[in-house]
N, CA, C and O atoms as a printed pandas DataFrame, in Angstrom:
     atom_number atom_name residue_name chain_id  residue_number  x_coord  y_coord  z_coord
0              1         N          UNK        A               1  100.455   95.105   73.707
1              2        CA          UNK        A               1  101.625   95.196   74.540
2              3         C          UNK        A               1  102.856   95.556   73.722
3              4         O          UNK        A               1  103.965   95.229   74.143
4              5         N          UNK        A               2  102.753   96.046   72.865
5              6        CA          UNK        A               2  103.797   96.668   71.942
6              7         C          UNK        A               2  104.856   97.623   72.887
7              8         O          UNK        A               2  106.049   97.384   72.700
8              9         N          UNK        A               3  104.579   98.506   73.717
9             10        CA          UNK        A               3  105.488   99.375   74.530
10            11         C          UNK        A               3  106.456   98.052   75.024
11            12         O          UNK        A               3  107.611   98.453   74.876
12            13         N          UNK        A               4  106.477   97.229   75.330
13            14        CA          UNK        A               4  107.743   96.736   76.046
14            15         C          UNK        A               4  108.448   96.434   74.802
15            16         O          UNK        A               4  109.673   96.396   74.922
16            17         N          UNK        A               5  107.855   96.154   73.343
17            18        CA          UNK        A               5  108.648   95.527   72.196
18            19         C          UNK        A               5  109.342   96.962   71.635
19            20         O          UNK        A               5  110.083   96.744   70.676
20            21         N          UNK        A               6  109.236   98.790   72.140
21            22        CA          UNK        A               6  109.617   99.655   72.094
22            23         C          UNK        A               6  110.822   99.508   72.751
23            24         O          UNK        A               6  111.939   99.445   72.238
24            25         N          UNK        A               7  110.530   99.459   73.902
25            26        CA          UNK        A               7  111.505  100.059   75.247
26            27         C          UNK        A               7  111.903   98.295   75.641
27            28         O          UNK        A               7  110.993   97.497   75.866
28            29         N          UNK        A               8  113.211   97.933   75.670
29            30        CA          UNK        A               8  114.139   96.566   76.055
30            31         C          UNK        A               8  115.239   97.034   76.247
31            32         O          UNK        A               8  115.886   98.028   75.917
32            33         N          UNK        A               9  115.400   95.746   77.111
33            34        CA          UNK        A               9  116.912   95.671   78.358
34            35         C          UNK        A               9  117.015   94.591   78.199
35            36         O          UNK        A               9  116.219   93.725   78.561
36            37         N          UNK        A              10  118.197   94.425   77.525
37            38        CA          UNK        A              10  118.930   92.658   78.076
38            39         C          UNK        A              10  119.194   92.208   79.376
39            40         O          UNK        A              10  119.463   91.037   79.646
40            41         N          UNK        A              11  119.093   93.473   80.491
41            42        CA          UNK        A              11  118.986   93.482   81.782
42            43         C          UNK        A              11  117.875   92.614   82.060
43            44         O          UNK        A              11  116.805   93.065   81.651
44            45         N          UNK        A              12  117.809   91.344   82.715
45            46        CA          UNK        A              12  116.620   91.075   83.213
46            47         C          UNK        A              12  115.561   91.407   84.176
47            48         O          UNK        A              12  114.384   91.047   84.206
48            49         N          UNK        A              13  116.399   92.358   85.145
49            50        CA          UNK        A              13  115.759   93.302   86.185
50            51         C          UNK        A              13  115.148   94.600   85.405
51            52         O          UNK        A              13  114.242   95.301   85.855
52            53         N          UNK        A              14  115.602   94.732   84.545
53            54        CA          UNK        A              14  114.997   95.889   83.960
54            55         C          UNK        A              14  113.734   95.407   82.854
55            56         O          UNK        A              14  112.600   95.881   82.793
56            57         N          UNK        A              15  114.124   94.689   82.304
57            58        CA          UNK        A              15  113.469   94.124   81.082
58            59         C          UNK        A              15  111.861   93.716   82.311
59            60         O          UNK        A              15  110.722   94.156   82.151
60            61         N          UNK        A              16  112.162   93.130   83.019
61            62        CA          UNK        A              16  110.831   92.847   83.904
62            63         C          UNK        A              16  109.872   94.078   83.937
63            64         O          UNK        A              16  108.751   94.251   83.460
64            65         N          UNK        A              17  111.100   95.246   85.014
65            66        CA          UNK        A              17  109.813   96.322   85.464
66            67         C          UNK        A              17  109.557   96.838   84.332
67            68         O          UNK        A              17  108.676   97.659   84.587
68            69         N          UNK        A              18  109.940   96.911   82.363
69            70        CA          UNK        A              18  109.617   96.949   81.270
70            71         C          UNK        A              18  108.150   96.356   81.312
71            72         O          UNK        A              18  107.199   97.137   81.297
72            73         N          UNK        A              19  107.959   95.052   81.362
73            74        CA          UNK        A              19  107.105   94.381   80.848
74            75         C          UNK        A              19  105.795   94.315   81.814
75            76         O          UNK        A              19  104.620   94.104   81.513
76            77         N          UNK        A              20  106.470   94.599   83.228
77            78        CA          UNK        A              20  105.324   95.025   84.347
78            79         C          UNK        A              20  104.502   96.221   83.925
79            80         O          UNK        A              20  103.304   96.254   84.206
80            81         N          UNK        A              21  104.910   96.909   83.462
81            82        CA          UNK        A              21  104.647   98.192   83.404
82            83         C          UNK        A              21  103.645   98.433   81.929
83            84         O          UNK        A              21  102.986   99.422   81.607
84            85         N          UNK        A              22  103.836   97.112   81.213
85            86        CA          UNK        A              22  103.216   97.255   79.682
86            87         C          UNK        A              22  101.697   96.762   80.524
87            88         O          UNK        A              22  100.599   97.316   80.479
88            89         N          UNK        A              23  102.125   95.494   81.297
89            90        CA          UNK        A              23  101.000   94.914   81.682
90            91         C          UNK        A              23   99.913   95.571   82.601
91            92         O          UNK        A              23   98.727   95.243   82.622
92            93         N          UNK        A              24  100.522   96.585   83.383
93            94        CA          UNK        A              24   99.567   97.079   84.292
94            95         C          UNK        A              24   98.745   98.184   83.570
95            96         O          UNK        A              24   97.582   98.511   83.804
96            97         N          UNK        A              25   99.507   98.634   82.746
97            98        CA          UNK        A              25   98.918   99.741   81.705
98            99         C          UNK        A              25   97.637   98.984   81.455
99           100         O          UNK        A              25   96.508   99.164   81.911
100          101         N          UNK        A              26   98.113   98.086   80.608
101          102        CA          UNK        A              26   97.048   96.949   79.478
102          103         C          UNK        A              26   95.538   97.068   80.200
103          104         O          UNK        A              26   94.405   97.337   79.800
104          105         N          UNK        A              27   96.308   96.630   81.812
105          106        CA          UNK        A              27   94.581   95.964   82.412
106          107         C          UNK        A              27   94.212   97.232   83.442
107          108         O          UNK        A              27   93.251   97.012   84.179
108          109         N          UNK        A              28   94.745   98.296   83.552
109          110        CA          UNK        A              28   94.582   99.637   84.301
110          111         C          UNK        A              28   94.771   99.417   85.923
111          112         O          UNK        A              28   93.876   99.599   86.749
112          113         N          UNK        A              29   96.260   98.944   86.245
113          114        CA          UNK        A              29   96.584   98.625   87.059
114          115         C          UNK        A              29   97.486   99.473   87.693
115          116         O          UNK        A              29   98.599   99.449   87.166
116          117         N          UNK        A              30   97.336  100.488   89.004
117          118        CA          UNK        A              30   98.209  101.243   89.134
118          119         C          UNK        A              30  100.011  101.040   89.891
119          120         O          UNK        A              30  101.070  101.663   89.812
120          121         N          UNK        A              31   99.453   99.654   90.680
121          122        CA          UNK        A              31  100.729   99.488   90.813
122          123         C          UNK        A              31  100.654   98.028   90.564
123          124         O          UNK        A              31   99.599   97.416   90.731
124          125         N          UNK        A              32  101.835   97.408   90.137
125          126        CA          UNK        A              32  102.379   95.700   90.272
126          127         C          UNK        A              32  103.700   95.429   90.516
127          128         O          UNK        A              32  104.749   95.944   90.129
128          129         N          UNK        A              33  103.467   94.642   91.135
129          130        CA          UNK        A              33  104.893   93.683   91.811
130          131         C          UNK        A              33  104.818   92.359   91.800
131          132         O          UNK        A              33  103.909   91.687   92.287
132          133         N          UNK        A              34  106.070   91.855   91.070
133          134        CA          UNK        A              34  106.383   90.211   91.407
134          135         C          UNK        A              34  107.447   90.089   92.290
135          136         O          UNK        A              34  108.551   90.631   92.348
136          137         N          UNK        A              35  106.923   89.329   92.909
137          138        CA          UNK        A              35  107.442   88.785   94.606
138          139         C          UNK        A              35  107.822   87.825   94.105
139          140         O          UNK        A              35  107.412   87.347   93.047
140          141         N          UNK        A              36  109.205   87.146   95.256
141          142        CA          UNK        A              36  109.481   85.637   94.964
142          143         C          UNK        A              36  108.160   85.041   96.684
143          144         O          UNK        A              36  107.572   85.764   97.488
144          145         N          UNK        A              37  108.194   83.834   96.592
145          146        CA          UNK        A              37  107.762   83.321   98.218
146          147         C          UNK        A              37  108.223   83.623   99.026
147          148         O          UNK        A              37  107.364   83.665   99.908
148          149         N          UNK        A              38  109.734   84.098   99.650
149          150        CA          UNK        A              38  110.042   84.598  100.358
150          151         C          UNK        A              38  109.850   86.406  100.512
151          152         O          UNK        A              38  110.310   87.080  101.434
152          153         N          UNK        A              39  109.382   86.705   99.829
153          154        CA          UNK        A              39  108.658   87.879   99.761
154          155         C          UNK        A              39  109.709   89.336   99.372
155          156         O          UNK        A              39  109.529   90.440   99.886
156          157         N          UNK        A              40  110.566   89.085   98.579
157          158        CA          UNK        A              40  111.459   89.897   98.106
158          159         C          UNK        A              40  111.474   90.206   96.367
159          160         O          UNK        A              40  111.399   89.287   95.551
160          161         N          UNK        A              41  111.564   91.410   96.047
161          162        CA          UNK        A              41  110.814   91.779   94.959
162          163         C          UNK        A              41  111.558   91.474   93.793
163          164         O          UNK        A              41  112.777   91.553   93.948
164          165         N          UNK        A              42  111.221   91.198   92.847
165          166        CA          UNK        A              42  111.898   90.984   91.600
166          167         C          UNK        A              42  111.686   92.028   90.636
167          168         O          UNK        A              42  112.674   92.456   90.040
168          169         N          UNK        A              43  110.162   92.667   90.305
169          170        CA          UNK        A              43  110.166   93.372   89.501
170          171         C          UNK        A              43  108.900   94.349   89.934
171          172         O          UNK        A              43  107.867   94.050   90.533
172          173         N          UNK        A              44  109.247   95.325   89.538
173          174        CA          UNK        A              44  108.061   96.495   89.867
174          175         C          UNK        A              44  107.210   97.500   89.512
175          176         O          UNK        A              44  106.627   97.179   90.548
176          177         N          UNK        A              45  106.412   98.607   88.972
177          178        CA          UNK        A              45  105.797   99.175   88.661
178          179         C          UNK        A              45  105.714  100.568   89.530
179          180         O          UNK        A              45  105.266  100.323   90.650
180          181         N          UNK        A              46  106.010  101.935   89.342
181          182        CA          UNK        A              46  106.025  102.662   90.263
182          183         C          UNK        A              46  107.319  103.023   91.268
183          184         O          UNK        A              46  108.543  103.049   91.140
184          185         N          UNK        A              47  106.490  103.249   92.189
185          186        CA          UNK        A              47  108.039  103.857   93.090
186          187         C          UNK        A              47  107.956  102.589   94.001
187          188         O          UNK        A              47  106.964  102.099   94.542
188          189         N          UNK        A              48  109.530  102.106   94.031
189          190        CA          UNK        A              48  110.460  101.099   94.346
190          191         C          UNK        A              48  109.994  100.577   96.267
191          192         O          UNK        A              48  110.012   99.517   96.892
192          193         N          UNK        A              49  109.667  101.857   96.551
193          194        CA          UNK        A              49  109.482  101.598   98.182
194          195         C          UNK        A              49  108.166  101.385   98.424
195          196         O          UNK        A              49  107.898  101.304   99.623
196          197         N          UNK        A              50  107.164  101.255   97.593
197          198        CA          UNK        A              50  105.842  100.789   97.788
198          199         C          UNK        A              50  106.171   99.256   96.869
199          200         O          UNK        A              50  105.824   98.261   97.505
200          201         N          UNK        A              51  106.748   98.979   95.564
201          202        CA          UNK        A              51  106.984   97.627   95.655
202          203         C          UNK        A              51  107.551   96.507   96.782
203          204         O          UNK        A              51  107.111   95.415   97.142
204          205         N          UNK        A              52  108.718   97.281   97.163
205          206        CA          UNK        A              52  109.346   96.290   98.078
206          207         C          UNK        A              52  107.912   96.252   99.277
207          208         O          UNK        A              52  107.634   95.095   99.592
208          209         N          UNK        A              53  107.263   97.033   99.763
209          210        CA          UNK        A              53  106.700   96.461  100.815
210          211         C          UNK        A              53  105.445   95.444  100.100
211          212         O          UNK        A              53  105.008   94.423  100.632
212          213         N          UNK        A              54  105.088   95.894   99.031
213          214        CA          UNK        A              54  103.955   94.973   98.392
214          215         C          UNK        A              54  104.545   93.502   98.122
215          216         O          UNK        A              54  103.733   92.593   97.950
216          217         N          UNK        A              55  105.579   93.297   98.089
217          218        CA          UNK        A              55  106.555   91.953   97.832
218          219         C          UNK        A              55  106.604   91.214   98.874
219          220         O          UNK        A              55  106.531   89.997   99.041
220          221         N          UNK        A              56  106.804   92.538   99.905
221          222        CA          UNK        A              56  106.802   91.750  101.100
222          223         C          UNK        A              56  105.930   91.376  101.738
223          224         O          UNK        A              56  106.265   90.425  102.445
224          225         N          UNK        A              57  104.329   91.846  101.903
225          226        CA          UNK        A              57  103.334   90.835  102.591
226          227         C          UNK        A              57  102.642   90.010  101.546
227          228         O          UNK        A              57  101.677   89.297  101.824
228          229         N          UNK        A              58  103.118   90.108  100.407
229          230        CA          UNK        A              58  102.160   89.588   98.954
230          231         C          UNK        A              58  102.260   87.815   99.447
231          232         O          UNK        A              58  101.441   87.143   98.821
232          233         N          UNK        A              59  103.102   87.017  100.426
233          234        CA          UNK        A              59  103.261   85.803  100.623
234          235         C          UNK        A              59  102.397   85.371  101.700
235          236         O          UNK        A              59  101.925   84.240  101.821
236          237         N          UNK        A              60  102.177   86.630  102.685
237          238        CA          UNK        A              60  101.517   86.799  103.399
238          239         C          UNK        A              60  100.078   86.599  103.140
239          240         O          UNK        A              60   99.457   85.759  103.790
240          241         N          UNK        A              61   99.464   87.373  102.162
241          242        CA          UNK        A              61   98.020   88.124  101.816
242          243         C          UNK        A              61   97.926   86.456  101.356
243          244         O          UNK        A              61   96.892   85.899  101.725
244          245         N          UNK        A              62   98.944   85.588  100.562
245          246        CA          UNK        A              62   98.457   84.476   99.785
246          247         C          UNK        A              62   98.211   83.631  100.632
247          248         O          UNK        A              62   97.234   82.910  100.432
248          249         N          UNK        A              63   98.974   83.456  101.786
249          250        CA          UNK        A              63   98.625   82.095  102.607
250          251         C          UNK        A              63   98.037   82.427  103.884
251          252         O          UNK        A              63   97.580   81.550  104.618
252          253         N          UNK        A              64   98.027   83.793  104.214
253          254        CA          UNK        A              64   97.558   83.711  105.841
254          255         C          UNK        A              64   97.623   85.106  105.837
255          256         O          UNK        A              64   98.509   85.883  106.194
256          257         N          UNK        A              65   96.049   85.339  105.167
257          258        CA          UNK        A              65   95.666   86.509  105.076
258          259         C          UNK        A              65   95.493   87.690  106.197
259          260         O          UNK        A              65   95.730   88.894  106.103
260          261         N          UNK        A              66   94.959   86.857  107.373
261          262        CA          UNK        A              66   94.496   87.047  108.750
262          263         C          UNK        A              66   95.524   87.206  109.238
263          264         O          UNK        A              66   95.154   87.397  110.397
264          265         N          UNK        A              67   96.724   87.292  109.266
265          266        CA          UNK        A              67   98.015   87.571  109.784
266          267         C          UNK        A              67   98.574   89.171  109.791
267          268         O          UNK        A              67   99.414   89.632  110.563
268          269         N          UNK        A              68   97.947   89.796  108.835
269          270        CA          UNK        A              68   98.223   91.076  107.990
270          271         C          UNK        A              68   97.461   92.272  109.156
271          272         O          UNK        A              68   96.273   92.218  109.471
272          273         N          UNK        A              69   98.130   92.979  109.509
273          274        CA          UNK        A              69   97.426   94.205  110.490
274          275         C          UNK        A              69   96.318   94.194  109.646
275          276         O          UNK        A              69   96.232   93.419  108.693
276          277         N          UNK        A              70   95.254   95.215  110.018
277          278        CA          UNK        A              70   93.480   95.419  109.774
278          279         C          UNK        A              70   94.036   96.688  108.563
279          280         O          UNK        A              70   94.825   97.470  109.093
280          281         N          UNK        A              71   93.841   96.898  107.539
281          282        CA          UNK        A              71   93.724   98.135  107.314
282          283         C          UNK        A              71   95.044   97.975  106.416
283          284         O          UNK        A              71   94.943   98.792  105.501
284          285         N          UNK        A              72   96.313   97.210  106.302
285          286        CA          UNK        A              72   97.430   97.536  105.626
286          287         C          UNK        A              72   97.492   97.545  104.408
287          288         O          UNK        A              72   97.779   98.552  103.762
288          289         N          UNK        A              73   97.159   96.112  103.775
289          290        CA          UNK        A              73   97.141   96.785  102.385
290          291         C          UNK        A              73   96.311   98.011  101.903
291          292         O          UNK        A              73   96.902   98.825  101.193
292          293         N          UNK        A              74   95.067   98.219  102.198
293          294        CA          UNK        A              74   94.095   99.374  101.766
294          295         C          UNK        A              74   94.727  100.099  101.893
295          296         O          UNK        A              74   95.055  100.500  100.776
296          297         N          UNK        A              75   95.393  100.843  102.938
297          298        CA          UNK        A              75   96.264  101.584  103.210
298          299         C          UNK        A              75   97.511  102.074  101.923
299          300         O          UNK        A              75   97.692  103.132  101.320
300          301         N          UNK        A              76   98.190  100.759  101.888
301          302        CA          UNK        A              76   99.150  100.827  100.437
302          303         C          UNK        A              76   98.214  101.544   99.340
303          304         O          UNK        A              76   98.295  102.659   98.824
304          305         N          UNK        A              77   97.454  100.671   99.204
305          306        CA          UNK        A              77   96.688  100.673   98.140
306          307         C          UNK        A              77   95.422  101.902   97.911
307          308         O          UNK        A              77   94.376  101.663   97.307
308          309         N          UNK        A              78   95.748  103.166   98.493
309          310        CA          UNK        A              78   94.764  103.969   98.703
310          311         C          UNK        A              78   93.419  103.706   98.212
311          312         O          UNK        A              78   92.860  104.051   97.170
312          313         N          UNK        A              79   92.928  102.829   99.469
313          314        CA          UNK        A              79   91.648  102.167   98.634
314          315         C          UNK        A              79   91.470  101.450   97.859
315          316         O          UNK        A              79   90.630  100.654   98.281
316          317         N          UNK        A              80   91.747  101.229   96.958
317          318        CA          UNK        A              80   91.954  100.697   95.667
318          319         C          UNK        A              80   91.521   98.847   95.894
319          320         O          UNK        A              80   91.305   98.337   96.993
320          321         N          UNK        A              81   91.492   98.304   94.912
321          322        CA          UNK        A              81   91.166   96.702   95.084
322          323         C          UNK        A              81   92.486   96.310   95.439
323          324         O          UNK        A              81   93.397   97.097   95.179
324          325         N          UNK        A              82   92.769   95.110   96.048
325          326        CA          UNK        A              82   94.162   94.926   96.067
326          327         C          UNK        A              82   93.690   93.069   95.150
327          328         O          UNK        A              82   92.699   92.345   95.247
328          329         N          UNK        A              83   94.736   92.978   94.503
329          330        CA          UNK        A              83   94.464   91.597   93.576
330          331         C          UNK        A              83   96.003   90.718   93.821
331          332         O          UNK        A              83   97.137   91.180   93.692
332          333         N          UNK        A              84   95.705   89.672   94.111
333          334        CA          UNK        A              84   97.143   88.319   93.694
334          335         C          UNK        A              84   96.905   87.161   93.358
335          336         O          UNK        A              84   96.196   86.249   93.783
336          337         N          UNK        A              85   97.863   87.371   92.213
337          338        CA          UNK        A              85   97.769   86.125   91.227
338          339         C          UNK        A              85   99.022   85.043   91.467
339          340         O          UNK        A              85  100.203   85.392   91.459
340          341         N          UNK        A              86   98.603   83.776   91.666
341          342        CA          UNK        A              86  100.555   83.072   91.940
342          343         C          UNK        A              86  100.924   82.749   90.547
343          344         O          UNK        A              86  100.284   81.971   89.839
344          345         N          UNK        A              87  101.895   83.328   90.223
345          346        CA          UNK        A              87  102.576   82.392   89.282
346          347         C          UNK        A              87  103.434   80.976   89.278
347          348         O          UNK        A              87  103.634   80.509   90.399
348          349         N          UNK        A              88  103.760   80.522   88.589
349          350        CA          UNK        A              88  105.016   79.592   87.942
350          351         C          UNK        A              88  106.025   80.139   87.317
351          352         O          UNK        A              88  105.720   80.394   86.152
352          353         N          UNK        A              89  107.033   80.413   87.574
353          354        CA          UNK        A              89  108.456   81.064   86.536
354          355         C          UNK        A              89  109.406   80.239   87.064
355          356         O          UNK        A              89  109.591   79.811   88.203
356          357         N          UNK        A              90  110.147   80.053   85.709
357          358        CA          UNK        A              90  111.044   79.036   85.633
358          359         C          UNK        A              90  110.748   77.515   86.890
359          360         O          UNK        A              90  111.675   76.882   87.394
360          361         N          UNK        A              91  109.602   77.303   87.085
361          362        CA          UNK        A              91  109.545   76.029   87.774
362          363         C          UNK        A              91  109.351   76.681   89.019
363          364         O          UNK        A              91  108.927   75.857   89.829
364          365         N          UNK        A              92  109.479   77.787   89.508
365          366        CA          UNK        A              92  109.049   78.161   91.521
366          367         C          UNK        A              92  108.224   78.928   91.062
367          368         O          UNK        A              92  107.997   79.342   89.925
368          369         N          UNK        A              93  107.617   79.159   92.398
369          370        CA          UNK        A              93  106.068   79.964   92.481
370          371         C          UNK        A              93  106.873   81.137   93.365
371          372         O          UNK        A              93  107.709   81.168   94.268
372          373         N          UNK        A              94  105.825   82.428   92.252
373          374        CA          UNK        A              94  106.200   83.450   92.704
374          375         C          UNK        A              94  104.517   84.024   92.670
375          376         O          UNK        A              94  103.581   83.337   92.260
376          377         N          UNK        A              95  104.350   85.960   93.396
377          378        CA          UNK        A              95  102.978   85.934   93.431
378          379         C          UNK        A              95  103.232   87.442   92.345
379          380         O          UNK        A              95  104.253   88.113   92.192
380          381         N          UNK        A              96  102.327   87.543   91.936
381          382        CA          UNK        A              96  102.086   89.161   91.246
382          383         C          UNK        A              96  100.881   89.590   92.197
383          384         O          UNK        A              96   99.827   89.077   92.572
384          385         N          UNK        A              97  101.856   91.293   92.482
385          386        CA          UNK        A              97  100.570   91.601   93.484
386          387         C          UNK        A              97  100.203   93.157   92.933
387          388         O          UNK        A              97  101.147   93.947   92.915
388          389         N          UNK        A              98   98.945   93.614   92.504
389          390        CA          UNK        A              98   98.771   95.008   92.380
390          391         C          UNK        A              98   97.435   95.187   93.142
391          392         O          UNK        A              98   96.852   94.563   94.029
392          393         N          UNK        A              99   97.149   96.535   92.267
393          394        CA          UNK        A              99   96.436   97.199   92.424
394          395         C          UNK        A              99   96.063   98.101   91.752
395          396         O          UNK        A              99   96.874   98.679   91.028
396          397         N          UNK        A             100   94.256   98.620   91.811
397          398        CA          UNK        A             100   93.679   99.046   90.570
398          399         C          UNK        A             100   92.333   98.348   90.047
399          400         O          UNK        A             100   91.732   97.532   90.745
400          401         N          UNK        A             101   91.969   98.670   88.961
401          402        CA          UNK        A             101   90.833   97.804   88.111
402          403         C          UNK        A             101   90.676   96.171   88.298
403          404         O          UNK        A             101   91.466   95.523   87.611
404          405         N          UNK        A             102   89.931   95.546   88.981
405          406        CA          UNK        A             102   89.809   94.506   88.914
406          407         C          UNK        A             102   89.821   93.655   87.626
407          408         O          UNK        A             102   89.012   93.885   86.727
408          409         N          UNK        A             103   91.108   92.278   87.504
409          410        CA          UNK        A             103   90.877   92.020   85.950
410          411         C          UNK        A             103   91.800   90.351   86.160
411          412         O          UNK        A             103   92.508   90.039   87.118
412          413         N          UNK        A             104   91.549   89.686   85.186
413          414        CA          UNK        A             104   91.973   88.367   85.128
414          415         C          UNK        A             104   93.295   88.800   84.881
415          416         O          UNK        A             104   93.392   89.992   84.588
416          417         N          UNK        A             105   94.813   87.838   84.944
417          418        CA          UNK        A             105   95.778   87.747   84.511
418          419         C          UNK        A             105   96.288   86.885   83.457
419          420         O          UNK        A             105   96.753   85.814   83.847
420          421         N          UNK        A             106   96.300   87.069   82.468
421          422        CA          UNK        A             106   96.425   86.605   81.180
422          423         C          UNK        A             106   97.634   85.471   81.873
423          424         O          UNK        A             106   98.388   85.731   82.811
424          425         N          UNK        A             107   97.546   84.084   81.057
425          426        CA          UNK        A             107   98.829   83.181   81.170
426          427         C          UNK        A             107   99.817   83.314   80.629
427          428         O          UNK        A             107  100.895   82.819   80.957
428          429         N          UNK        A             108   99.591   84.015   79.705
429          430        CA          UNK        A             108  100.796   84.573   78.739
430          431         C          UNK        A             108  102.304   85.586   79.537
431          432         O          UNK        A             108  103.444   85.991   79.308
432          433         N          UNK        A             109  101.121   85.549   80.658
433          434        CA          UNK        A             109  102.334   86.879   81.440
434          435         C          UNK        A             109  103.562   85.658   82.386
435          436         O          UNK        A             109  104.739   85.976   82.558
436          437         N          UNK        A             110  103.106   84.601   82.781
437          438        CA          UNK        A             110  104.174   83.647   82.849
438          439         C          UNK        A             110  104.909   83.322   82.119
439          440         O          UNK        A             110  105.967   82.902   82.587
440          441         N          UNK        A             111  104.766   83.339   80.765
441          442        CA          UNK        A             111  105.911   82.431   79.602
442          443         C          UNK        A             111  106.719   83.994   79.155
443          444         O          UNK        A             111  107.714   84.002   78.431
444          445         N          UNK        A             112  106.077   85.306   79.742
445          446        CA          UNK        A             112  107.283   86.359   79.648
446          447         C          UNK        A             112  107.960   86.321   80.236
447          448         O          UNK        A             112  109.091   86.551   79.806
448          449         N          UNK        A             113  107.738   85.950   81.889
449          450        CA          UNK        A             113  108.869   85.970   82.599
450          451         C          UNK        A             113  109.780   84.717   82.371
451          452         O          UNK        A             113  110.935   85.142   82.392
452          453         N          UNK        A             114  109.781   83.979   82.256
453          454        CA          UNK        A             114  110.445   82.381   81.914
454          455         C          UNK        A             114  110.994   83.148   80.539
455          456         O          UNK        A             114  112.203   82.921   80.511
456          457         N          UNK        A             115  110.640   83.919   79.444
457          458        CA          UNK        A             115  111.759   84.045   78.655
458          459         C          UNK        A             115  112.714   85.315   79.676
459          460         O          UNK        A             115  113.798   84.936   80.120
460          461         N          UNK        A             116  112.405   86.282   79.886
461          462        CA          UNK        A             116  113.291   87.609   80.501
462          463         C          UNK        A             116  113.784   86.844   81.916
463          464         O          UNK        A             116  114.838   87.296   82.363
464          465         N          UNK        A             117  113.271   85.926   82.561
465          466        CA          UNK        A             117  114.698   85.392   83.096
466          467         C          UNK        A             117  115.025   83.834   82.800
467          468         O          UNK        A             117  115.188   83.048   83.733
468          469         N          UNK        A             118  115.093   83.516   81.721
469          470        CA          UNK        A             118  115.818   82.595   81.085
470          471         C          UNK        A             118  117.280   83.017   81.393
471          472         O          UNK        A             118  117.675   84.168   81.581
472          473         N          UNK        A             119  118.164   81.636   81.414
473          474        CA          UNK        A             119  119.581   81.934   81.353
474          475         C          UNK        A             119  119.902   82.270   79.907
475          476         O          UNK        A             119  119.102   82.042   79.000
476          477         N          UNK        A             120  120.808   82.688   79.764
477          478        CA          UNK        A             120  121.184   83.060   78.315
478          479         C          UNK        A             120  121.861   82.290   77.516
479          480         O          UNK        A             120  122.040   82.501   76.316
480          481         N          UNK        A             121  122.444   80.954   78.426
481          482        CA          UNK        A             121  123.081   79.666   77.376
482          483         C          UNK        A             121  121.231   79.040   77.100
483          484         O          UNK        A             121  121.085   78.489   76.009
484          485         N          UNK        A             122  120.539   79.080   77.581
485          486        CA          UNK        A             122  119.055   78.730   77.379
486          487         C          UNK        A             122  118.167   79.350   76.672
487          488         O          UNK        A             122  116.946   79.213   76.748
488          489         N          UNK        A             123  118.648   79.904   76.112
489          490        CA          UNK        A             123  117.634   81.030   74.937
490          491         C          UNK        A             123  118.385   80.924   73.505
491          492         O          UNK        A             123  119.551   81.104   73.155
492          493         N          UNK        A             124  117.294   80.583   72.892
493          494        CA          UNK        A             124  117.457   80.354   71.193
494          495         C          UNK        A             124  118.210   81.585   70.588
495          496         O          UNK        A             124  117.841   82.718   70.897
496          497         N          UNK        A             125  118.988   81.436   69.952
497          498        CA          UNK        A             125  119.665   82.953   69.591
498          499         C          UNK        A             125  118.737   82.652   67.589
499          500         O          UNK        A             125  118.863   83.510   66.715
């Protein structure tokens, strides 16, 4: 995961879709999005208007799958597997949602986001 230790933003919105983007590479993931629970996107992979809608049923797909029209994510997801993982960041649960190669999510990808959105009186200088 060296490309995100290339390319940094003290931006935390940026520094994310940075580190999204190392990660989906890593595990051959064509698109990813972290959603908060209320289903609004934090960080993304790709073009911006297929995240926001992946953000937005990703709360959905987690708790009440059967709720989701027949056919929508596949749809997003041209075929493709669709995968969600919940996280923990900074203490709330958020979900990572892609698509692509089926593959575990390393834990390590939580203690990135807890540093890139750490407050900044909260980070070791």
């Amino acid at each position: 995961m060296d490309e995100r230790r290339r390319e940094r933003s003290e931006n935390p919105w940026v520094a994310g879709d940075l580190y999204l983007q190392t990660v989906a590479e890593h595990h051959g993931l064509d698109q990813l999005t972290l959603a908060t629970r209320e289903g609004l996107l934090l960080s993304s992979t790709g073009a911006r208007e297929l995240g926001n809608r992946l953000a937005a049923v990703a709360p959905v797909f987690a708790e009440e799958p059967a709720m989701l029209t027949p056919g929508m994510l596949e749809e997003m997801a041209a075929g493709q597997p669709v995968q969600l993982w919940r996280v923990t960041i900074r203490e709330r649960p958020f979900y990572l949602i892609g698509f692509g190669t089926p593959t575990d999510m390393p834990e390590d990808v939580q203690s990135a986001f807890d540093r890139i959105f750490a407050r900044r009186d909260r980070v070791a200088n």
